[in-house]
C-alpha positions, 0 to 999 in steps of 0.5 A, spaced: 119 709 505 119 706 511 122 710 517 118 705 523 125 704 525 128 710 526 128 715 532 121 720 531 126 727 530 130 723 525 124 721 520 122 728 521 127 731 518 129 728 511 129 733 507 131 734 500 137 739 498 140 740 491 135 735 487 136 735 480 136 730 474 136 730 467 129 729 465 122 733 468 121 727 472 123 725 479 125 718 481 120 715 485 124 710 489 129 712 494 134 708 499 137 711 505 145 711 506 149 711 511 154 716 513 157 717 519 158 723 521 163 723 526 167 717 530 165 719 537 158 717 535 154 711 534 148 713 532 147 714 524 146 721 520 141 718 513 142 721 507 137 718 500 140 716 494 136 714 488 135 708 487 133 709 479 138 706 475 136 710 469 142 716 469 141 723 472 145 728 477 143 727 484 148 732 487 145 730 494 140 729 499 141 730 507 138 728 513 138 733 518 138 730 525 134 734 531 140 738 535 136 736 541 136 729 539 144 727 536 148 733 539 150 735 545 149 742 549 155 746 548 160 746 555 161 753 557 168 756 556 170 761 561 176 762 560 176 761 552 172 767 553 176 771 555 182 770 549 182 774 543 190 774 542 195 770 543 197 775 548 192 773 553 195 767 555 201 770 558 198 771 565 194 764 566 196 759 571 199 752 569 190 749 572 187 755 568 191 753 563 190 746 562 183 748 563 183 752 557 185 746 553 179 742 555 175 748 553 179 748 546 178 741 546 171 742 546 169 747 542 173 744 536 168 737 537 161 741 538 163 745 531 166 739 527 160 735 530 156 740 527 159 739 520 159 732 520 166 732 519 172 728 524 176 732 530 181 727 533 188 730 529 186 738 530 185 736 538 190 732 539 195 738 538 190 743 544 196 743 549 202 743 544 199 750 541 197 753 547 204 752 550 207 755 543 203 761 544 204 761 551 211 761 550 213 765 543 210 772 541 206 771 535 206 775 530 212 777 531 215 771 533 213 767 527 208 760 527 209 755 521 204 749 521 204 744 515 197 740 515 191 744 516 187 742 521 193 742 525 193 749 526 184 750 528 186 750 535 191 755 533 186 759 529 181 760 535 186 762 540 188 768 534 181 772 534 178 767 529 174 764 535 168 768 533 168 765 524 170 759 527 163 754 525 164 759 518 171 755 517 170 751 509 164 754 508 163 760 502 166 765 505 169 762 512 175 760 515 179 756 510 181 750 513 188 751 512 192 757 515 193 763 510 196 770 509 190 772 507 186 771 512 191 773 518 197 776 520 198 770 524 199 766 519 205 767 516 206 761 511 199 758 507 199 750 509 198 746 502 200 738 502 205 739 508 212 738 508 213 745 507 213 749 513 220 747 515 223 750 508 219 756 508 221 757 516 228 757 514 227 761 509 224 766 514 230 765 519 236 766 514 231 773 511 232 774 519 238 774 520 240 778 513 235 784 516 239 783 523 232 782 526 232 777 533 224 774 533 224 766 533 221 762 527 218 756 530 215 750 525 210 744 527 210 738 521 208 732 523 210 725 522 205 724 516 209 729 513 216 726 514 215 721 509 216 727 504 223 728 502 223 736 502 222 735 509 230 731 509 232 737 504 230 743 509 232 739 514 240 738 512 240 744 509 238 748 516 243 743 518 248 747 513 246 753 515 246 753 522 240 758 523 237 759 529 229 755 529 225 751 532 222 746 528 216 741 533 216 734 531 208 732 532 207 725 532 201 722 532 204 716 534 201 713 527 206 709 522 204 708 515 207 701 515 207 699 521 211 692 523 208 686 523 209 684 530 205 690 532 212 694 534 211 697 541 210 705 540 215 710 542 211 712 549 214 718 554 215 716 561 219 719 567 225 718 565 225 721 557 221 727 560 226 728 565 232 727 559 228 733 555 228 738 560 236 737 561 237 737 554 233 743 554 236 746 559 241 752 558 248 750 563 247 742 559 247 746 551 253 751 554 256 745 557 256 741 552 259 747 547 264 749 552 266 741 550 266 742 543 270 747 544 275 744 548 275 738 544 278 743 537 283 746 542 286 739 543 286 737 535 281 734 530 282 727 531 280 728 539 274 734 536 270 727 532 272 722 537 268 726 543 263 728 536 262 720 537 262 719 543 257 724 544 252 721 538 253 714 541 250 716 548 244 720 546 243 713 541 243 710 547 239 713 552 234 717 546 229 713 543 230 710 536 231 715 530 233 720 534 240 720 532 238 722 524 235 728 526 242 729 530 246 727 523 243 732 519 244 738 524 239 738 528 239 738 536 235 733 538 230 734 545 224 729 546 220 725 546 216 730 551 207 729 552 205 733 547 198 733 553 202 736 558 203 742 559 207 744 564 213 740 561 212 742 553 212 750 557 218 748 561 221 745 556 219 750 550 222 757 555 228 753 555 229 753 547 226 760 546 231 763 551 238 760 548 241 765 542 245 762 536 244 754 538 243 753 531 236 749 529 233 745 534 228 739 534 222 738 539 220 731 539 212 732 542 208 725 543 201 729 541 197 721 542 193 716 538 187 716 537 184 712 542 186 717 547 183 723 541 177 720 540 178 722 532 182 720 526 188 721 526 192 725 520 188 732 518 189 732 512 188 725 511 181 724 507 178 721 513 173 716 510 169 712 514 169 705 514 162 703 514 155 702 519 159 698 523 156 701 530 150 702 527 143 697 529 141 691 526 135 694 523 138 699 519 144 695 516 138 690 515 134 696 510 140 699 508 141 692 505 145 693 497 142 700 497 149 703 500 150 710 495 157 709 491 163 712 489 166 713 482 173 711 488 168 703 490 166 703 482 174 704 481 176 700 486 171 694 485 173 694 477 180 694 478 180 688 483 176 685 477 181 685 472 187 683 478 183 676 479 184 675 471 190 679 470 196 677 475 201 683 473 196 688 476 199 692 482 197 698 486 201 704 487 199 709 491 201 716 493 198 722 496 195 724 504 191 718 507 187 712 504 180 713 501 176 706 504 175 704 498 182 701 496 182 697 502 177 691 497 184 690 493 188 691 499 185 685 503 185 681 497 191 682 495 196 686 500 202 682 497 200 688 491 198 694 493 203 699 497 201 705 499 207 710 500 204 716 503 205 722 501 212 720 497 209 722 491 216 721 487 217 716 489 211 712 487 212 715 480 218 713 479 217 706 483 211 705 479 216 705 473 221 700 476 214 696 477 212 696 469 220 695 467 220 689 471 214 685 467 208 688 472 202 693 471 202 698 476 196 702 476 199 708 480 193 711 484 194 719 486 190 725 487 190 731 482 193 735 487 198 731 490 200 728 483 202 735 481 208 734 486 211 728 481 210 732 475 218 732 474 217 724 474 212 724 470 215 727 464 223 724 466 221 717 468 216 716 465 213 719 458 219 720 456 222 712 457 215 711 454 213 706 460 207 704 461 205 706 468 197 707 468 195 713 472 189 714 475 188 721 477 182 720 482 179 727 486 180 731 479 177 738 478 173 742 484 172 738 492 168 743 495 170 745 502 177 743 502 179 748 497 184 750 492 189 747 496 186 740 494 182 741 488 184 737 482 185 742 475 191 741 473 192 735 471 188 734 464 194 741 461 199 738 464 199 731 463 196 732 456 202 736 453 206 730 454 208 726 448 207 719 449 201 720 454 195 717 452 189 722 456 182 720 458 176 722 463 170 718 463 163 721 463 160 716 468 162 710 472 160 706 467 166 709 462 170 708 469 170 701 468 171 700 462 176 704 462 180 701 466 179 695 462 182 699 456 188 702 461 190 694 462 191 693 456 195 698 454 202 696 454 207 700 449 206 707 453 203 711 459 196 712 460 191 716 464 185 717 466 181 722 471 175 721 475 172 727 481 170 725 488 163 724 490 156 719 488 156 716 482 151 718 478 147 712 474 149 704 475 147 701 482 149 694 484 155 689 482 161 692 477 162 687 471 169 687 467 169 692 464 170 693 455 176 696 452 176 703 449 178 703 441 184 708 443 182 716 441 174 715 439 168 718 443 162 718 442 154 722 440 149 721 445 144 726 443 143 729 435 140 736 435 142 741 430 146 749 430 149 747 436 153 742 439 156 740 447 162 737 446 164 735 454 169 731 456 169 728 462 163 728 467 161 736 465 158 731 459 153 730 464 151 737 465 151 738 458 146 733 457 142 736 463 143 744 459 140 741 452 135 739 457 133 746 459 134 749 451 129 744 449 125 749 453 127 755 448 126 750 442 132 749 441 136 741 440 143 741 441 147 735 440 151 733 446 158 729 444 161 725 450 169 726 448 173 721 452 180 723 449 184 728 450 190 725 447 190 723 442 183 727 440 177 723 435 178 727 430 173 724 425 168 726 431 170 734 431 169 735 424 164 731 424 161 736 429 164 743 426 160 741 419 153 740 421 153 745 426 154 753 426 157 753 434 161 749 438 161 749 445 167 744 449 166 744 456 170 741 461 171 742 468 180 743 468 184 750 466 186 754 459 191 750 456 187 743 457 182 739 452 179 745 449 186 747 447 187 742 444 181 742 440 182 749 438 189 748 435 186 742 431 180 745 428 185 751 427 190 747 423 184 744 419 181 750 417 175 749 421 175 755 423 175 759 416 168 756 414 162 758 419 163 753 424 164 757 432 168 755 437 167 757 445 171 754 450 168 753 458 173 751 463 175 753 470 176 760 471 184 764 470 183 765 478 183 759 485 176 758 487 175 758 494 172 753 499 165 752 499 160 747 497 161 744 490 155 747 488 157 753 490 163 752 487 160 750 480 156 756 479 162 761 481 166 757 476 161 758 472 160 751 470 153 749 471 148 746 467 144 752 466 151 756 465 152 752 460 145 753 456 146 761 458 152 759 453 149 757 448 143 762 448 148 768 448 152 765 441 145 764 439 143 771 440 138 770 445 141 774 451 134 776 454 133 768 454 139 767 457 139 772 463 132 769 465 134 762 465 140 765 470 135 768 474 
């Protein structure tokens, strides 16, 4: 490898780590690839890839940068030093104040960068979290956040500074906010959306108990997109209950105008607005006038009701008046990075009783004036080496490792250059970058709906009723939240939406919260579903050429996150599946793998390590869920004495499936004996994917143990754990 290029701390440390393939022998030739670690630096972080074309697992190879070199020393923080609860914030001037928020601001930037991960939406709500903190009690006074990284700043000011570098890490911090981890997390944030329901339902448990603490909920413009929020909102409306909800605009739109639209912006005036409709002679004011307004009779109540609407409409900024529709008081918009107004007008609120729900309108910034990316939750993806030099773009040259998402991608622009009626959906948090190639080609089909899951299903199946082929793209996790559209307007209508279900199984770092291991029992007890997963990249494209052709009914298939494991270069069109039929890759004797999806990959490594112990195993790659290839598990359960499944989903999924067929065809009765290998009945924690795999027990060397142990070898199996 050539290194002459780079800097002499950057050649010195690329080191290997979790290097393992399939067979004894490792792959000579490597490529560098670039990642950038954070969108504040220009200088690249290298990781090595294998440039062998033949198959193998390479989980991943790092470049350790030299701290000295790529990272900067850590600012002090006096005054951060000082806090260890929320408590301590009271006595600060508004200088210390502002003070503390550079030091926040800098803390969560020498940590991210240390983790390689974006920092612009977690430290663009510094001064928004700290003057919540500064003016309501936590935890007697209840904080609800509905995206994650929203809450880190909020997290550290509540004496979890100290395990702060641990956050995503195996037994760390979690990344989102959670009961379990401290009193002053209330509620869990998920996908958001949800923090506004659960924080009315804690205001109306309040008000029950006759208890007087406040609930404050933050939710953020990403999250307005669902349609939970609209419903808790009327709801609040309805109730009248005594809340604060914050809206965190990011200044960011999902579907911006096509002139550029100029973006809300807080001057003067509108702060100036904020504090007088805060204030507590302007809302007295204005009951005293609903009150009079009733006195006089119902026709004079809705007139001045409109007359009130129609001069906030004019002097607030666009929007405002829905918020009032559904009844809530409207405040805003306010510098989400001024301190000093955010407090005044916080104090305001915070001190008025029984004004029903309120909604705080705070401008927190773009990204330009965060120096990160926008969105928490959004799976940020980098764009590219576009900072990068000349030379190392030159090396990289085609060598760039990729995603089952750019093979995905990549084959599905290829079937819509052909095929005219192909269009994209997509739901969920954030874009991955890789559906930006078919969104440049061919952006009059492609719609990228957010986090309005439903939405997408349903709209999909509008799309297919009208002739097209909507391949409706969303992560596990998120396609959880559509399920009733799935089976109402979808299976049961029998219309031909393709579901790709990217993200699928475990995601290392992020969690439980966005893990994918429902999706393959959920969507294979459906009827009409068609239920798929690919043990390669390979079977990923041919398999979008297969859901292409499916035209009668719906269609899925789901793929993890992370490299590909084998082909390198361009994708070629892809070769349609015959419906419901696998394949055996590797013929052995006693014992067979039947793997489905990319666990196949394992099971080939785990034959791999039996070959050690003299044993042959055969391994099956099944690609079918539903409906199973039948001839393929007789076939299987007649020649050997063991059958293991192995899949990286839930109890209920495909090895369900193949236990109730195998059972109703008397398989069972003879000598044949089956063992499942799934997901734990239990959430597995954030930490790395190898970490994660192997407390799930699904490793390659867990699998092979498997087998050792129903062979009876159980010292051989306790030495290959070793």
């Amino acid at each position: 490898m050539d290194t002459a290029f780079l800097s002499p701390p950057l050649a010195r440390n690329l080191v290997y780590d979790e290097f393992a393939v399939l067979h004894p022998t490792s792959y000579p030739f490597h490529t560098l690839r670039y990642l950038r670690c954070n969108p504040m630096y220009s200088r690249p972080l290298l990781t090595i890839a294998p440039a062998s074309p033949s198959r193998g697992l390479i989980q991943r190879v790092a470049a350790l940068p030299d701290v000295d070199d790529f990272f900067w020393e850590k600012d002090p923080t006096p005054i951060l030093d000082t806090i260890d609860a929320p408590i301590h914030l009271k006595n600060l001037s508004s200088k210390e104040l502002k003070q503390l928020a550079d030091e926040v601001r800098s803390e969560i930037a020498f940590i991210m960068s240390r983790k390689c991960q974006p920092c612009g939406a977690d430290r663009s709500v510094v001064e928004l979290t700290i003057a919540i903190h500064y003016v309501f009690n936590a935890p007697m006074d209840k904080i609800l956040w509905d995206a994650g990284q929203h809450a880190y700043a909020h997290k550290i000011l509540t004496g979890r500074r100290s395990l702060f570098h641990t956050i995503t890490q195996k037994n760390g911090l979690s990344g989102f906010t959670s009961r379990f981890e401290s009193e002053y997390d209330p509620f869990g944030a998920g996908h958001g959306c949800n923090s506004l329901s659960a924080g009315l339902g804690m205001a109306v448990a309040r008000d029950i108990n006759g208890r007087k603490n406040r609930i404050v909920t933050v939710i953020s413009n990403w999250t307005t997109m669902a349609g939970q929020v609209y419903e808790a909102m009327g709801h609040a409306g309805f109730l009248d209950s005594n809340m604060v909800v914050i809206l965190n605009d990011s200044c960011h739109t999902l579907l911006p105008k096509a002139d550029g639209g100029a973006k809300m912006s807080v001057n003067a005036f509108s702060s100036a607005l904020s504090k007088i409709q805060s204030s507590k002679g302007f809302r007295r004011f204005r009951e005293a006038a609903k009150g009079l307004a009733k006195w006089f009779g119902k026709g004079m109540h809705e007139f001045a009701a409109k007359v009130d609407e129609y001069a906030r409409g004019m002097i607030g900024p666009h929007g405002a008046t829905l918020f009032e529709e559904l009844g809530l008081y409207y405040i805003g918009p306010i510098d989400g990075r001024n301190i000093d107004d955010l407090i005044c007008v916080l104090k305001e609120v915070a001190s008025l009783d029984s004004t029903g729900p309120v909604l705080v309108h705070v401008i927190t910034g773009t990204e330009n004036d965060t120096g990160g990316i926008i969105g928490s939750e959004i799976n940020a993806v980098e764009e590219g080496p576009s900072n990068s030099s000349p030379d190392l773009l030159k090396f990289l040259g085609t060598g760039l490792s990729r995603t089952y998402n750019d093979c995905f991608v990549e084959a599905l622009t290829a079937e819509a250059e052909n095929d005219k009626r192909i269009v994209v959906v997509h739901g969920g948090m954030g874009i991955d970058r890789s559906l930006r190639l078919f969104q440049s080609r061919f952006p009059d089909r492609f719609f990228d709906l957010g986090i309005a899951e439903q939405h997408a299903v349903t709209f999909s199946a509008g799309l297919a009723c009208g002739g097209l082929k909507p391949f409706c793209i969303i992560p596990s996790t998120f396609l959880q939240r559509a399920y009733d559209q799935i089976i109402e307007d979808v299976d049961m209508q029998k219309i031909p939406v393709r579901f790709a279900i990217t993200n699928a199984g475990l995601v290392g770092s992020e969690g439980p919260t966005n893990s994918g291991p429902f999706d393959i029992t959920f969507m294979s007890c459906l009827p009409n579903m068609i239920v798929m997963s690919p043990s390669n990249e390979d079977e990923l494209i041919d398999m979008v050429a297969t859901a292409a052709m499916i035209e009668d009914r719906p269609i899925c298939f789901r793929y993890p996150r992370g490299a590909i494991v084998g082909t390198s270069g361009s994708v070629t069109y892809g070769n349609p599946f015959e419906i419901g039929k696998g394949e055996i890759l590797v013929e052995g004797k006693e014992i067979a793998f039947l793997g489905y999806g990319e666990v196949v990959q394992r099971c080939l490594i785990a034959r791999s390590l039996l070959s050690n112990f003299g044993i042959q195993a055969t391994v099956a790659n099944a690609r079918f869920c539903k409906p199973l290839d039948i001839d393929l598990i007789r076939t299987l359960c007649q020649q050997h004495s063991f059958l293991i499944t192995v899949e990286e989903g839930t109890v209920g999924g495909f090895g369900s499936h193949v236990s109730q067929f195998i059972s109703l065809d008397g398989l069972l009765d003879g000598r044949t004996k089956w063992r499942p290998i799934v997901l734990p009945d239990r959430y597995i924690e954030h930490a790395s994917l190898a970490e994660q795999l192997d407390l799930a027990g699904l490793t390659a060397h867990h699998i092979a143990a498997t087998a050792l142990t129903l062979l009876g070898r159980h010292r051989d199996a306790l030495l290959l754990m070793k």
